[in-house]
Each structure stands twice: as structure tokens, then as C-alpha cells.
N, C-alpha and C positions, 0 to 999 in steps of 0.2 A: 504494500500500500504506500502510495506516494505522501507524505509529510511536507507543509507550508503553512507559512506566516503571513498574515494576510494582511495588504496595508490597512490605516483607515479608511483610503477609498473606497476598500470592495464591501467592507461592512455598513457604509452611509449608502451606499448606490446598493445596494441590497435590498437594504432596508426602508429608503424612499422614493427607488423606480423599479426594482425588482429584477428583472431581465437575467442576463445571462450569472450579472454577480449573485443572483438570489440564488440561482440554479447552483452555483460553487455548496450555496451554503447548504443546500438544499442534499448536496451529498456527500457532507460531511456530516450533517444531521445522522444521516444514512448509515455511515460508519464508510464510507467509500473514500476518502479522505480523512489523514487525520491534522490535524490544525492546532499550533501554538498560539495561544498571548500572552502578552504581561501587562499587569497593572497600565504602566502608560499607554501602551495601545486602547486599551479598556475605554481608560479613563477618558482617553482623546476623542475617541467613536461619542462615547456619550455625550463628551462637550459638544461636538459638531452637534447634534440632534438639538439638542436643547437651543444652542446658539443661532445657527443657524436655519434650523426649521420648525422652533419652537413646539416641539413636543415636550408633552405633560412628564413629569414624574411620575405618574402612572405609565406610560409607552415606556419610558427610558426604563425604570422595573422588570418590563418587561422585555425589554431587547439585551439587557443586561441576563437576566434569566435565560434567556436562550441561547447567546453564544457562552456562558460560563457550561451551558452544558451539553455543546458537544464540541467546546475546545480545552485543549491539556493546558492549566496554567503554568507558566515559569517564573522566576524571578531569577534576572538577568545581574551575573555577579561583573560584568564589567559594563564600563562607558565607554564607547566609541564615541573618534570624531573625525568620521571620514566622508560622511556628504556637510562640506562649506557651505552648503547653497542653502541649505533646508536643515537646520539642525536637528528638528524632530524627526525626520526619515532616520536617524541612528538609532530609534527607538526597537525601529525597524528590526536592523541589521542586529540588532541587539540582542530582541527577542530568538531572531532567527539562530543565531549562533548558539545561544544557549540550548535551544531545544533540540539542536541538529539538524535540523529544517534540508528538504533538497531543495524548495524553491520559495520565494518569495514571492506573492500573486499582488500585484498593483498597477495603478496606471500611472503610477506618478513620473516625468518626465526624470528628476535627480537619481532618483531607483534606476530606471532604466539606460540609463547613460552609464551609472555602473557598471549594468550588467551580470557581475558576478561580484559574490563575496566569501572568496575562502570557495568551499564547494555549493555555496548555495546561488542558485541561480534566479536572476530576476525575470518572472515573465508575466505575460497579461494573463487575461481570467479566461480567453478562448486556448490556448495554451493548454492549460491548467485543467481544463473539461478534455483536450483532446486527451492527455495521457492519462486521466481515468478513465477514458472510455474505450484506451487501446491505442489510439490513434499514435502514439507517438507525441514527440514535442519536434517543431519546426521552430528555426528560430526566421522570425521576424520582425522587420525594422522597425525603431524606434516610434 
């Protein structure tokens, strides 16, 4: 089974247009993926909602409820500071090294100009579906 950390993006676009990131979660739910976070990722998912699309404490309860449970928690024993651009995306990398991760799933532009970190590799969320579904990973441009 393939292992990945999944940016804030794919958990806000999941969660407030559903599409192909919902489907990610959809099979990790599943047990088809299995998925790390840490606390900052958490924490960041839930600010976005609140802040930006002003969901209730009630929603946020509950979307906090669902990825706690069918994601592995970690708590990441170093700080990286390897994306300049975006200091938060180290949250990322953070989580992901801790957990062992093979891929990173986001659409964030700093993430994907990395590209790779150590063995973990950053790819988008169609990616991400092909190789649980068999299909292989293709890499594709930024």
C-alpha cells in the first residue's frame, strides 16, 4: 500500500469542492491509502476553513473527526528549512519524513519545484489515484 502526506491543499479542496481530492480521501477512508499528519498540518487545514470559508465549529469538529480517523498521527522530531519561498510547506516535508511517506500529494507550486525530498516524492492528486489504482505514476510537469 502506497503511504502520503497530504498538503493543506488537498484536505481544503476536498473538503469544499470535493472532486478528484475528495476521491484521495475517499480511499484512504477505505484503507487503500494510508496517510500521515501532524498537528501543524491539522491545525492549518482547520484555520483555512474557519478563515477562509467560514465554517462553524461545528463542521470544523467535524472534519477534524474524520481525517484524525483515517490518518496515522506523527509528531515530527525535526524543523526543516528548505522551501524559502513558503515557510509553512516545511510542515510538509516534515511530517512526511517523519512518517516515511513515498509521496507527498499537493498542488502547491514551492512543493513541486522541489520535487523530491530524500525518497519522498512530490506529486499531484491524479498521480496519487493512478498508482492506487494500478496505473503507475507518470511524472508530469509542473
Amino acid at each position: 500500500m502506497a503511504s502520503a502526506t497530504l498538503d493543506t491543499n488537498i484536505y481544503v479542496s476536498a473538503l469544499v469542492y470535493g472532486g478528484t481530492p475528495l476521491r484521495l480521501l475517499h480511499l484512504a477512508i477505505e484503507g487503500d491509502l494510508e496517510v500521515a499528519i501532524s498537528q501543524p498540518i491539522l491545525d492549518e487545514t482547520l484555520r483555512i476553513l474557519r478563515e477562509k470559508f467560514g465554517w462553524s465549529r461545528e463542521r470544523l469538529k467535524q472534519a477534524e473527526t474524520l481525517i484524525i480517523g483515517f490518518a496515522r498521527q506523527v509528531s515530527p522530531s525535526q524543523n526543516l528549512n528548505v522551501i524559502k519561498e513558503d515557510e509553512p510547506d516545511n510542515r510538509i516535508l516534515e511530517c512526511a519524513a517523519e512518517a516515511g511517506s513515498e509521496f507527498i500529494v499537493s498542488g502547491d507550486k514551492d512543493l513541486h519545484r522541489l520535487g523530491q525530498y530524500g525518497n519522498v516524492r512530490v506529486i499531484k492528486v491524479a498521480d496519487m489515484l493512478d498508482i492506487i489504482q494500478g496505473k503507475g505514476w507518470r511524472r508530469r510537469g509542473p
